[in-house]
C-alpha positions as CSV (number, residue, x, y, z in Angstrom):
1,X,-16.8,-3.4,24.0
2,X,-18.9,-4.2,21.3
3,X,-19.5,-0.5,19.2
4,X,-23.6,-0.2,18.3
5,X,-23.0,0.7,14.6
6,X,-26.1,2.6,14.3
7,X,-24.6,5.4,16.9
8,X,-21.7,5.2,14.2
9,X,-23.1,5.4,10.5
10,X,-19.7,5.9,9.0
11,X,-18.2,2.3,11.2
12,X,-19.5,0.1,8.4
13,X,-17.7,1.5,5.4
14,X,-14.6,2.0,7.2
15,X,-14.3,-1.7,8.5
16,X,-15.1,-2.6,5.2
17,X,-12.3,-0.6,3.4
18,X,-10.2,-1.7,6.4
19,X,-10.1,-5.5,5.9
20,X,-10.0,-4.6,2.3
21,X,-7.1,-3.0,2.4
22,X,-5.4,-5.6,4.4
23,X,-6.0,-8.7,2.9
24,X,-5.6,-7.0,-0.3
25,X,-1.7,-6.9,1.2
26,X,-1.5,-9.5,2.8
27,X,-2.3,-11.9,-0.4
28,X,0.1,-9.8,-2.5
29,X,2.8,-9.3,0.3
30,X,2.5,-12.4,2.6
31,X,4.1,-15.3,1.7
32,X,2.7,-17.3,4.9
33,X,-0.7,-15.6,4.6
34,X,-1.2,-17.4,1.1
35,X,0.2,-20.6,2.2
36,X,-2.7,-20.8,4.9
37,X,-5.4,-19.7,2.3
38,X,-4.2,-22.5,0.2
39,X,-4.2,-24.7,3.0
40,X,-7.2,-23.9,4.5
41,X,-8.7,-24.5,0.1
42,X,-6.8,-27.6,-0.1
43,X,-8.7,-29.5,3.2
44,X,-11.9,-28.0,2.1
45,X,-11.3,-29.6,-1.3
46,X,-10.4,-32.7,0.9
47,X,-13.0,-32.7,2.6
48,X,-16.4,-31.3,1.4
49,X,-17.8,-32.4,4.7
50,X,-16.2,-29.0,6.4
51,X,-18.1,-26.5,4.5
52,X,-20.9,-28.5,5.4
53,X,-20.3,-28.0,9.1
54,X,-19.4,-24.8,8.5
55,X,-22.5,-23.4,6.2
56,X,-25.4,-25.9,7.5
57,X,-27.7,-25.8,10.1
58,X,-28.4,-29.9,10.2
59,X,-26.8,-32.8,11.6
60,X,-23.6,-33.9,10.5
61,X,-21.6,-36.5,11.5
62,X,-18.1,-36.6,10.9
63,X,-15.1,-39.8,10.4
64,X,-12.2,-39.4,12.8
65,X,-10.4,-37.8,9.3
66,X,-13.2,-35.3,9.0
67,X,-12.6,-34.0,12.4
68,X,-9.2,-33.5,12.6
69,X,-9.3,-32.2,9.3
70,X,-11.9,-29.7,11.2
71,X,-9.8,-29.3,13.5
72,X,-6.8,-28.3,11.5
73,X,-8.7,-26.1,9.2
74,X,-9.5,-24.1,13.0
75,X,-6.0,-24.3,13.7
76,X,-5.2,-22.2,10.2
77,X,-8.1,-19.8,10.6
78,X,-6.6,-19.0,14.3
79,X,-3.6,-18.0,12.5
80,X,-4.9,-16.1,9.6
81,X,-7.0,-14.3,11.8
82,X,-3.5,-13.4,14.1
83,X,-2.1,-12.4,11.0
84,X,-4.9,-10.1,9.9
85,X,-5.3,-8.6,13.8
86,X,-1.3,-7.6,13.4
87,X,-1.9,-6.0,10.1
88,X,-4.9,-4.4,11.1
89,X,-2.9,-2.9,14.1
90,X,-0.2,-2.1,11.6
91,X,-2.4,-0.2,9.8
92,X,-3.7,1.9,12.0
93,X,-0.5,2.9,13.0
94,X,0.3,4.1,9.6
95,X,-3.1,6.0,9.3
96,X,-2.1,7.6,12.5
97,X,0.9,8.8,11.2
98,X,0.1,11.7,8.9
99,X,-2.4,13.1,12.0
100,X,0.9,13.0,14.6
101,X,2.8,15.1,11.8
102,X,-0.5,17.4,11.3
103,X,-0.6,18.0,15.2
104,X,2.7,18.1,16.1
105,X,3.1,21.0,13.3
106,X,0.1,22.7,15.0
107,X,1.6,22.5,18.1
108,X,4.9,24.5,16.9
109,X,2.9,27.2,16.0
């Protein structure tokens, strides 16, 4: 379910921080997370002719190289992208925690 951000003003800022805070981590923390970014740099390096097909709106045609290069560059994105949805969920699980604390306190009382 797709959430129309302009019900929720405050959605923006907090995806931002969000994914900010996460791949802040992950390229500090993440050993396999940085190999993929360099990667993922390394074929586009290769292989101008993905950031075309990525950032243009013309035709492009592409050498049996160029696609699978394409293709592998999907392939890494896939798993950067799994990587970030696992922290993402890691995260909120560690926001969470200080609110459990706060309510299981309130519910002592």
């Amino acid at each position: 379910m797709k959430l129309e951000n302009q019900k929720f003003p405050w959605l923006d800022a907090m995806e931002f921080e969000l994914n900010h805070r996460v791949t802040h981590y992950l390229m500090r923390q993440h050993k396999d997370y940085c190999n993929l970014l360099e990667q993922i740099k390394e074929l586009m390096d290769q292989f101008p002719a993905i950031a075309k097909l990525i950032d243009e709106r013309q035709e492009l045609r592409l050498s049996e190289k160029e696609h699978g290069a394409y293709l592998e560059y999907r392939r890494l994105r896939e798993e950067i992208g799994a990587l970030e949805l696992k922290y993402f969920y890691l995260a909120g699980q560690v926001d969470i925690m200080p609110y459990m604390h706060t309510l299981q306190g309130l519910s002592k009382e």
